[in-house]
C-alpha positions in Angstrom: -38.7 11.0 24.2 -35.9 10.6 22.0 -32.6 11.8 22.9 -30.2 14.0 20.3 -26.6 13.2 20.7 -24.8 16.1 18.9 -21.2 15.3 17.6 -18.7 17.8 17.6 -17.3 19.6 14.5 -14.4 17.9 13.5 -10.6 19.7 14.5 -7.8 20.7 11.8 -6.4 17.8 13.6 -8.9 15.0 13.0 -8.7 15.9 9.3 -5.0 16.0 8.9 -5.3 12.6 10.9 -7.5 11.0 8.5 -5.7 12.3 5.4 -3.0 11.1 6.4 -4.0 7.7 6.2 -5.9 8.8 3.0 -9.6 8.1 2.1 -11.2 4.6 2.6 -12.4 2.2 0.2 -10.6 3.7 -2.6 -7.3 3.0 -5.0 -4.0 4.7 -4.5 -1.2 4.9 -7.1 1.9 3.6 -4.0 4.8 3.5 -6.0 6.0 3.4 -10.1 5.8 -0.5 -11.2 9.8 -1.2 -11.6 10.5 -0.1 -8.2 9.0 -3.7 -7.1 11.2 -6.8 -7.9 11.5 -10.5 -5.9 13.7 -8.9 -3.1 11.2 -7.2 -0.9 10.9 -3.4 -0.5 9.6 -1.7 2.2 7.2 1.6 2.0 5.7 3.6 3.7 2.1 4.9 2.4 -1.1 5.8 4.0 -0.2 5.3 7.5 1.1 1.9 7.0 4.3 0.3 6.9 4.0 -2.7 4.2 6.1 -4.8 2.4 5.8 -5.6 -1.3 7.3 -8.5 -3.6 7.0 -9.8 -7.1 6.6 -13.8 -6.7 7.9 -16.2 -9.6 5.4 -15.1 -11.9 6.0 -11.8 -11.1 3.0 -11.0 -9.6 3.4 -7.9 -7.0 2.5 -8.5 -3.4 2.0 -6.5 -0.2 1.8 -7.0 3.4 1.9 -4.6 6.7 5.7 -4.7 7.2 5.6 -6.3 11.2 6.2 -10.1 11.7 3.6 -11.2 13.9 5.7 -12.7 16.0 8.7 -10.2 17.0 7.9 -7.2 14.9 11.1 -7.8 12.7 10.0 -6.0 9.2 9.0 -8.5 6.4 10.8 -6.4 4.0 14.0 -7.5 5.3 13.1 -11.1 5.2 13.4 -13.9 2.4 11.1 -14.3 -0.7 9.3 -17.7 -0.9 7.1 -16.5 -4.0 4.0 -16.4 -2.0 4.7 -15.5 1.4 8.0 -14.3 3.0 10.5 -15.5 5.5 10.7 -13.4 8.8 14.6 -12.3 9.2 14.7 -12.6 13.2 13.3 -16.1 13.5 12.1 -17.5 10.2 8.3 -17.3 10.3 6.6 -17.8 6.9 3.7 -15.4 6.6 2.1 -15.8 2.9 0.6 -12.9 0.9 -2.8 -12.9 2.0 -1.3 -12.2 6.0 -1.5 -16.2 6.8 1.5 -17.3 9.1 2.1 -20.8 7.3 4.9 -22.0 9.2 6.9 -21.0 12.5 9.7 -23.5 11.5 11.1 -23.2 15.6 7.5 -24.2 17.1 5.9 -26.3 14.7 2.4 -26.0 15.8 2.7 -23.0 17.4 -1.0 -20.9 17.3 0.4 -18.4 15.2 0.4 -21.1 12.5 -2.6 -21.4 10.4 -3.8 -17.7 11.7 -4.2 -14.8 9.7 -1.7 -12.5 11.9 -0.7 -9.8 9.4 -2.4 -7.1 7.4 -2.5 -7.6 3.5 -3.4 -5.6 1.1 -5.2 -5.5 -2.6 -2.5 -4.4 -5.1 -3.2 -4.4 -8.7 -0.2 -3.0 -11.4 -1.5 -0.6 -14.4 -0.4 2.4 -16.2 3.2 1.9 -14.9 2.3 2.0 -11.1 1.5 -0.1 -8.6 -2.2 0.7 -6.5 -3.0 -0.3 -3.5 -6.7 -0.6 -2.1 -7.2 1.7 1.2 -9.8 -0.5 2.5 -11.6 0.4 5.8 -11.7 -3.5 6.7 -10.7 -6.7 5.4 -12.2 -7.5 2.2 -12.0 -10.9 0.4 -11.8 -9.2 -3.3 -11.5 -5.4 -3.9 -13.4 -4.0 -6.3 -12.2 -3.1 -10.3 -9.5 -0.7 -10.6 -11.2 1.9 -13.3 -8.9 4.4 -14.6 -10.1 6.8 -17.3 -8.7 6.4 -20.9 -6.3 9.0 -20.5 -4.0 6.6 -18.6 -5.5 3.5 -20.2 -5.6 3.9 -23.7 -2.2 4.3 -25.6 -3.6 4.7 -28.7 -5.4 7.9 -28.5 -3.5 9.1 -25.6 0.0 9.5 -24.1 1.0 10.0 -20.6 4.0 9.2 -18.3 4.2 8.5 -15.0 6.2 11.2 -12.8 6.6 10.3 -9.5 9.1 12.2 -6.4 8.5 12.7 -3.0 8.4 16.1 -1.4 9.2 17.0 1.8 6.8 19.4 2.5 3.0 19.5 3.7 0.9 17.7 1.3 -1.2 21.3 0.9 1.3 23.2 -0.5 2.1 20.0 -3.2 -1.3 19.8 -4.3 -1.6 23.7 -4.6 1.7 23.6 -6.5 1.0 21.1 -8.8 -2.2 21.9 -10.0 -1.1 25.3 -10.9 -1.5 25.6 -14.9 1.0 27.5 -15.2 3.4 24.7 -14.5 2.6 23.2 -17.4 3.7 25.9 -20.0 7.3 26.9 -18.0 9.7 25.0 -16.7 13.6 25.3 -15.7 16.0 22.8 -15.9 
């Protein structure tokens, strides 16, 4: 005899919880493109607190914004093009969340560890996205974004970005109202 094991509904609370942190395994527009230069910027965006960079080649980078070792955030630390410099103590954690050096206590076990989160960040269409992935992944899968954003040819767009403070409800109710696209005041 099998047993049923019946979950309970899930509370207003439970979903606010998860959208907050936004839905798994998918892309996320995190900021507009320019916003990310060499000195590291810190954000905050789906429940994380991450640091992103542009190395030498201007590649854009991101990592959870907590040293590993004292909790100092990355963001206010040093670009090395790769990895970034710890303000408090100097630790080198590299962009893919591997501590590389602890220049105090060479040796240390923190070296050669992969200590902090990193994330998948790819730039298009003037933004940078971010992949909300439910556990580490080596390689996140394509970023496909329809035509409309891709294709400058046949279409135009812009990239608006501002941040409300408001609940998030009451944003997307407001603007996917049509008729915001036909009046505005300045």
């Amino acid at each position: 005899m099998t047993e049923t094991i019946i979950k309970p509904a899930p509370t207003k609370a439970d979903i606010s919880a998860a959208l907050e942190k936004g839905l798994k395994n998918l892309w996320y527009p995190v900021c507009p493109s320019d916003w990310i230069t060499d000195k590291p910027r810190a954000l905050r965006r789906l429940g994380y607190k991450m640091a992103l960079w542009r190395d030498s080649q201007g590649k854009v980078h991101a990592l959870e914004d907590h040293c590993p070792h004292r909790g100092a955030p990355l963001s206010m630390g040093v670009n090395l093009g790769d990895r970034l410099a710890c303000p408090y103590h100097g630790i080198e954690v590299r962009c893919d969340g591997m501590v590389t050096k602890v220049p105090a206590s060479p040796g240390c076990p923190l070296e050669n560890s992969r200590a902090t989160l990193s994330f998948h960040v790819k730039e298009a269409a003037g933004a940078v996205w971010l992949y909300n992935s439910a556990a580490n992944v080596m390689q996140a899968p394509q970023l496909n974004l329809p035509p409309e954003i891709t294709d400058d040819e046949e279409w135009s767009h812009f990239l608006c970005y501002v941040e409300w403070a408001g609940d998030y409800r009451y944003v997307i109710d407001n603007v996917m109202d049509p008729m915001h696209g036909s009046f505005c005041t300045k």
